[in-house]
N, C-alpha and C positions, 0 to 999 in steps of 0.2 A: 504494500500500500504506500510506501513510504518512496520509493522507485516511480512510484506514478502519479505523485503528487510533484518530484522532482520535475520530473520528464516537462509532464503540465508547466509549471511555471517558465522551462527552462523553452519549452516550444512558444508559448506566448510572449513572452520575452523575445524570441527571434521572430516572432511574427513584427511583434510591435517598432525593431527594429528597423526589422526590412520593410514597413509601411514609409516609415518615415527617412530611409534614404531613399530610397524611390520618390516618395515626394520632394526630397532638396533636389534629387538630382533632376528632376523632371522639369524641362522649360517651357510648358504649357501655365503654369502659377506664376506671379511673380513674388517677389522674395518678401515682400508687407505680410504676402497672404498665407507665404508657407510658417513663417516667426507664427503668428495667429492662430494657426491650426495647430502648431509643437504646441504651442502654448497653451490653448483649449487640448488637446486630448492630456496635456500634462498633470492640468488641472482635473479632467475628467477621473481620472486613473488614482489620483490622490485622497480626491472625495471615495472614490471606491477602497483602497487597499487601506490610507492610516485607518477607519476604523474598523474595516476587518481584519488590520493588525493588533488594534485595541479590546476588543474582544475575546482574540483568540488567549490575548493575554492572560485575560480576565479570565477566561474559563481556565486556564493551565495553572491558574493560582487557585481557583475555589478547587480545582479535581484533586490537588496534590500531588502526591509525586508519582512520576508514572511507573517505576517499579511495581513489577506482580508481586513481586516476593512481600511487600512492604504493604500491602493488601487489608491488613487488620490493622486499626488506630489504636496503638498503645496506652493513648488516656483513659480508654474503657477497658483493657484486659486487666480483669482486679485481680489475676493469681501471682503467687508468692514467685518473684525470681530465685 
């Protein structure tokens, strides 16, 4: 799962890319229009991933630690060490 969530970011990342050298390089736009558009999807991408970054946070703090082994909360096991 962990391979495919890589992959993912790692292909959308070369998509978004390759979107936008093909737009600098392309001389159909002119250059006011192509700044304008890095800029809007910049921002687009920003509103989308910081707070799906901030989240993801937030749940990795309430779930605790992701070891299996570590499974049971030692505040409630009341037997003698």
């Amino acid at each position: 799962m962990r391979l495919a969530k890589i992959l993912f970011v790692v292909v959308t990342a070369a998509l978004v890319i390759g979107g936008h050298a093909g737009l600098w390089l392309s001389d159909r736009y002119p250059d006011d229009l192509k700044l304008k558009l890095t800029i809007l999807n910049a921002i687009g991408w920003a509103v989308i991933l910081l707070p799906a970054l901030a989240v993801s946070r937030w749940a990795a703090q309430h779930r605790g630690p992701s070891d299996p082994s570590s499974s049971r909360d030692s505040r409630t096991d009341h037997r003698p060490n």
